[in-house]
N, C-alpha and C positions, 0 to 999 in steps of 0.2 A: 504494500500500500504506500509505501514510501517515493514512486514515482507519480501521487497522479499531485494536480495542482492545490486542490481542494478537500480535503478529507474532512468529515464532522464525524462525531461521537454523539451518542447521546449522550447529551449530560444535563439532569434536572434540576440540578442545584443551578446552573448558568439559566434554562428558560424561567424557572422561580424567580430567579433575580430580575431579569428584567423584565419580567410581570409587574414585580413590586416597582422597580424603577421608572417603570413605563406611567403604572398609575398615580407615581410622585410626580411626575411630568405632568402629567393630565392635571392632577387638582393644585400644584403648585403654578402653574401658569394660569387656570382659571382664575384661582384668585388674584391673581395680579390683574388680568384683563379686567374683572367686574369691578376689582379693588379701583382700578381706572376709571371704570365707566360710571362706577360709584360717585367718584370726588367728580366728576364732571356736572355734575349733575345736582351733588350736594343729595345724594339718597343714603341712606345707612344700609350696609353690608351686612348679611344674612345668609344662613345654610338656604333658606327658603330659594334664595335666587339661584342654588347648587343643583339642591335636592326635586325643589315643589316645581313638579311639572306644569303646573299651572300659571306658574310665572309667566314664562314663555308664551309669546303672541304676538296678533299683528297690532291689533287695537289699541295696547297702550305704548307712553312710551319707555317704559323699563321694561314691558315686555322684547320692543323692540331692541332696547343698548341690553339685555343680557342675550339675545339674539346673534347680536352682531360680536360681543366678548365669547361667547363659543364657537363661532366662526376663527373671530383669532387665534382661541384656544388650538383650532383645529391646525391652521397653520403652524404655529407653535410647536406644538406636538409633532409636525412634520418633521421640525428641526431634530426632537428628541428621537423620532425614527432612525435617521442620520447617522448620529453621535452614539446610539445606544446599541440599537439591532446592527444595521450596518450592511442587512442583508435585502435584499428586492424580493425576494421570495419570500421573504418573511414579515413582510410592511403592512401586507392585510390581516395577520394573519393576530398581530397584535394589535392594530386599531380592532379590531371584531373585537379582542380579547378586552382591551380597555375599553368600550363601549356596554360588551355585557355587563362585566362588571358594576359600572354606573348605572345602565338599567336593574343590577340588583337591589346598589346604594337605594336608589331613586324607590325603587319597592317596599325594600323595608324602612327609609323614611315619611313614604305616605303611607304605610298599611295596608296600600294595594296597589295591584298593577298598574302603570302610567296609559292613559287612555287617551290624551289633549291628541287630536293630529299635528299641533303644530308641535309639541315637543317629539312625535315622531320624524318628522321631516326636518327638522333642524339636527335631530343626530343621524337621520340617515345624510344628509346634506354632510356635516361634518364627517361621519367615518369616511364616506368617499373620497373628499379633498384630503383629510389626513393618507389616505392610502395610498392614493394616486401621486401627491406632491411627496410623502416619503418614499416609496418606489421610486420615482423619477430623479431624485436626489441621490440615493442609494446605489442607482443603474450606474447614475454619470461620477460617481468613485469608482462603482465597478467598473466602471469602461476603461478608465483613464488606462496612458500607453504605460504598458510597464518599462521601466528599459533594464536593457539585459545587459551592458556593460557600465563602467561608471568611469573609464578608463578614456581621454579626448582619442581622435583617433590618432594617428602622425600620419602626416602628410609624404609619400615617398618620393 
């Protein structure tokens, strides 16, 4: 196995980790986006705005800035695809994972399953951009030219 480019192992202890790393990503840049959108606005900062699906809408407008702060989150979170996973095959695989998750969070915070359409279509909106822009990040590391010598050439 020593000649091929890429070899992986399973190893649980490394996807456990950035599961957990993945979902510090996720609620530590939430908060900073809402903590944002927060002082913009002069609203006070709440799990509600995390958790309550109900937040979430077109009609008002804190509905709309915590809207537009999981959008960024989502971007965000791209970055943490990047730096953390590192792998294109693996970008969906954990935004799904840190998405379910938060629809668990989101459950056992309200006591029952989230029902709003708009807080479905904002996290399906979100996993996709987090997927697609960490993949597409991830591809263009993976692409880059490798070089095989490090040596200039000389000129004969």
């Amino acid at each position: 196995m020593a000649g091929q480019f890429r070899s992986y192992v399973w190893d649980p202890v490394l996807i456990l980790t950035q599961i957990v790393l993945m979902q510090a990503v996720y609620y530590s840049s939430l908060g900073f986006w809402l903590a944002l959108v927060d002082s913009l606005v002069q609203n006070s900062p709440s799990l509600d705005q995390i958790f309550n699906y109900e937040i979430l809408g077109f009609s008002t407008p804190p509905g709309r800035l915590s809207m537009v702060a999981f959008i960024l989150n989502a971007l965000t979170c791209a970055l943490g695809l990047l730096y953390f996973i590192r792998r294109g095959k693996q970008c969906l695989d954990f935004t799904v994972t840190v998405h379910f998750f938060h629809l668990l969070g989101c459950w056992i915070y309200n006591a029952h399953f989230p029902t709003a359409l708009t807080w479905w279509l904002v996290h399906v909106v979100c996993t996709a951009l987090m997927a697609v822009i960490g993949e597409y990040l991830c591809m263009r590391t993976e692409l880059k030219e490798i070089p095989l010598n490090s040596v200039p050439k000389s000129s004969v």
